[in-house]
C-alpha positions in Angstrom: 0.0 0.0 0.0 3.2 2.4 0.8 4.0 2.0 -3.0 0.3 2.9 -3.8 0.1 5.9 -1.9 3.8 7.4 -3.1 2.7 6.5 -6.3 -1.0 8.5 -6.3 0.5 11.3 -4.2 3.3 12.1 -6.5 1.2 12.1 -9.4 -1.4 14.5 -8.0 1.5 16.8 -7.0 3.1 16.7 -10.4 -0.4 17.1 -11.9 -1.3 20.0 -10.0 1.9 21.7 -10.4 1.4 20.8 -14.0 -2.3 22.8 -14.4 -0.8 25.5 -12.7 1.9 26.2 -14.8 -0.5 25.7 -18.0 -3.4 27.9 -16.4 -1.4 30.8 -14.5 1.6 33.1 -16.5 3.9 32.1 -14.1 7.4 30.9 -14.6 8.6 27.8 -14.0 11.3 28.7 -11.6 8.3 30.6 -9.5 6.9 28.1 -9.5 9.6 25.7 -8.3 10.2 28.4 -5.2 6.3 28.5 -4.7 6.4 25.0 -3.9 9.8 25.1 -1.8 8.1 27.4 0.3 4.6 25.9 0.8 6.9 22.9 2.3 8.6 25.0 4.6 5.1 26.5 5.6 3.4 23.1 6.2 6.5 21.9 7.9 6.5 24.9 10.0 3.1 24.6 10.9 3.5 20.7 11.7 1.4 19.5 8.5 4.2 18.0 6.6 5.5 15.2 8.7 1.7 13.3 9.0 1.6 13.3 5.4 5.1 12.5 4.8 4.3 9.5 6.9 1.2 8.5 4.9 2.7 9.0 1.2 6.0 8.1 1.7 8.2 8.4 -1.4 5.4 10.3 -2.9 5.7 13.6 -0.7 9.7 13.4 0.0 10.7 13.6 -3.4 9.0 16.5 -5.1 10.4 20.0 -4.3 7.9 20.4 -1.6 9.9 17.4 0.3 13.3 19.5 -0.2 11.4 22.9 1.3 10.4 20.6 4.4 13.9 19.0 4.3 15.4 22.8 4.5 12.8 23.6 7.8 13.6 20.7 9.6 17.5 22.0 9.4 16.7 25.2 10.9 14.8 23.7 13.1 17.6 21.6 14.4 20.0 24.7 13.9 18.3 27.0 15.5 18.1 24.4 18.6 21.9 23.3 18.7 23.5 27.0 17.6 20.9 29.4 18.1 19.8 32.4 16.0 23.2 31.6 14.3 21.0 28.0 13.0 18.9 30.4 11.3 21.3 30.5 8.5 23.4 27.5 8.3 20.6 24.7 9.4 18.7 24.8 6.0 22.4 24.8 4.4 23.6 21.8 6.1 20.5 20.1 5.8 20.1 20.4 1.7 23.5 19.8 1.2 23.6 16.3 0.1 20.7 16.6 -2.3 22.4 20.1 -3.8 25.4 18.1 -4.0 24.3 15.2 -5.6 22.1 16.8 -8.3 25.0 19.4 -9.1 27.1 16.2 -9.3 24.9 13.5 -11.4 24.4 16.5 -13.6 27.9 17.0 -14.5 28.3 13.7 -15.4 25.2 13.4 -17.2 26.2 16.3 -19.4 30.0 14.7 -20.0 28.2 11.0 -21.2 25.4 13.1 -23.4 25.9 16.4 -25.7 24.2 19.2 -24.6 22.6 21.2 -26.9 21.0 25.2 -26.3 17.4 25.8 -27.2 17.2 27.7 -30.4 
């Protein structure tokens, strides 16, 4: 049922996402912070984790899972350093996942040729 409910979630995410970049003039990259930000919010406000727990896969992966991922490391900043946490928590927490796209995207543009839009 985990793989169900990651599976359904996700795809409402990514369709809603989807109607609201066709329906709205907004740009993607808005749109990417728009949902970075909602996570935080939810997060912030204690929504996040209960439906983290309940879709799994299918809430941690899309950008609102890295603005939730960014809370919780202020969160725990802010607890172990201080008002100081304020601005390195979300830092150490998103490293890894910066890291690794910056990373996997270096090598994917070495393996393929990457062309600019015309």
């Amino acid at each position: 049922m985990d793989y169900i409910n990651a599976f359904w979630v996700g795809g409402l995410i990514c369709a809603l996402v989807q109607i609201l970049m066709e329906k709205t003039k907004l740009m993607p990259g808005r749109i990417m912070v728009l949902l970075v930000c909602t996570g935080a919010v939810l997060s912030a406000i204690g929504l996040y984790e209960p439906f983290q727990e309940f879709a799994g896969a299918g809430a941690s992966v899309p950008l609102l899972g890295f603005g939730n991922t960014l809370m919780k490391g202020v969160k725990e900043g802010v607890d172990s350093q201080g008002f100081l946490g304020l601005f390195s928590g979300g830092f150490k927490a998103g490293a890894v996942g910066t890291a690794a796209a910056l990373i996997f995207g270096y090598i994917a543009s070495l393996i393929f040729k990457p062309k600019m839009k015309k």
